[in-house]
Every structure is written in structure tokens, then in C-alpha cells.
N, C-alpha and C positions, 0 to 999 in steps of 0.2 A: 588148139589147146596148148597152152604154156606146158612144158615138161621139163622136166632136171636128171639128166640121168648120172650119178653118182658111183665112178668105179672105185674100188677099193675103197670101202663104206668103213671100213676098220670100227671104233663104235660109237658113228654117227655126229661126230664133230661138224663135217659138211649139213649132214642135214638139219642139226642143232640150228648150225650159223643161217640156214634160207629161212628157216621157219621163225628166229627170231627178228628176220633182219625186214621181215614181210616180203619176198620178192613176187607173191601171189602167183607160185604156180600151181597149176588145177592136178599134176598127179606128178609125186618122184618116185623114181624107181634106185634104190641104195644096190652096188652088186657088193657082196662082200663075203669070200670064200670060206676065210675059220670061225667054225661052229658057235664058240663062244662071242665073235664078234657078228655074227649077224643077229644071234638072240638080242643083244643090246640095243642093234638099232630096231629089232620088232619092237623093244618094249616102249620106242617111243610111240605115243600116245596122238597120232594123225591121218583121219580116215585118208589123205592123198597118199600117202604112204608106202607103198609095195617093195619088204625087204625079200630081196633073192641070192639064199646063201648057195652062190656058185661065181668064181671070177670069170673075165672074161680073157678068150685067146683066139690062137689061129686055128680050133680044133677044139671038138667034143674032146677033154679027155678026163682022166683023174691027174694030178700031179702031189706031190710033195710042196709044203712051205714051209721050210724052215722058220724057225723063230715066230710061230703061229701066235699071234694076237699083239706082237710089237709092233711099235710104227718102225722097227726096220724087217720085216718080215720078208721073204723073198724064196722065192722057187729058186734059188741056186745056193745050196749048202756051202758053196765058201763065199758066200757075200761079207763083209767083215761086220756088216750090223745084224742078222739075223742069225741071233744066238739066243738058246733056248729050245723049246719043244716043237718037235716038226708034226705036223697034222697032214694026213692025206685030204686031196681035197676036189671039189668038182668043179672043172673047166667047162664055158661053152664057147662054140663057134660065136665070137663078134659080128663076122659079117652075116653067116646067117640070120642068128638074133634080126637083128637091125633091117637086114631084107622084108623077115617074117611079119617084123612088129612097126615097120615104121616109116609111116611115110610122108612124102614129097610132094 
């Protein structure tokens, strides 16, 4: 199966650009942590589609994002672009994910 896994889905530029560009894959998965930007990429409109509003790390956790919903947003409150409102948000383990869901 063709797949696309898309981190930081922010609101859904990447997946805009695969689904208009045709690359005919059979399921993407968008990850994208602030509330308001994964609602955006649900409301695209493609049963391959699966948006999962959690980012990915080293570790289940919660973190902070400053500057929630900019393209310079960032888990480190003095990044110099992520300014604005910070959103608590949910982390998943990467490698587990990836062990769990996918294989070789």
C-alpha cells in the first residue's frame, strides 16, 4: 500500500499539494498537534485521509506550543518565530507509533 505520512500537518498545505498533484496514495495519515489546525485538515474532504491531532516525539507526553497555529510554532517558548498563543498539546511516542502500525 502506497502511504504518506505527514508530520506537522499545520492546515493541510502538504496534503492539499499530494491530492491535487495525484501521487495516488491508497491512505495518508496528517499528524498535527494544535486543535484548530487539525480540525482544518479533517475538513478536507478524502476518504484516504486519517487526521490525528497528536505531534510526534521521543515520548507519550503532553507539551506546550508556543505560537499554536503559526508556521513558526514550536515547543520552545523563546524560539524567535513562535509568537502568539501557546496551546497544551498531545505528544506520541514516534518509534512506538511506527513499530505498532507499520511494517517491513
Amino acid at each position: 500500500m502506497k502511504t504518506c505520512i505527514d508530520v506537522g500537518g499545520h492546515v493541510g498545505e502538504t496534503v492539499e499539494a499530494i491530492l491535487d498533484h495525484g501521487y495516488e496514495f491508497e491512505k495518508i495519515y496528517s499528524f498535527e498537534a494544535v486543535r484548530s489546525c487539525a480540525e482544518a485538515i479533517r475538513e478536507i474532504n478524502d476518504r484516504r485521509l486519517v487526521a490525528i491531532e497528536a505531534g510526534l516525539s521521543n515520548s507519550d507526553r503532553e507539551a506546550m506550543i508556543f505560537g499554536a497555529g503559526s508556521v513558526g510554532a514550536s515547543i520552545y517558548q523563546n524560539h524567535p518565530h513562535a509568537t502568539g498563543c501557546a496551546e497544551r498539546c498531545r505528544f506520541l511516542n514516534s518509534t512506538k507509533r511506527f513499530r505498532e502500525n507499520v511494517s517491513t
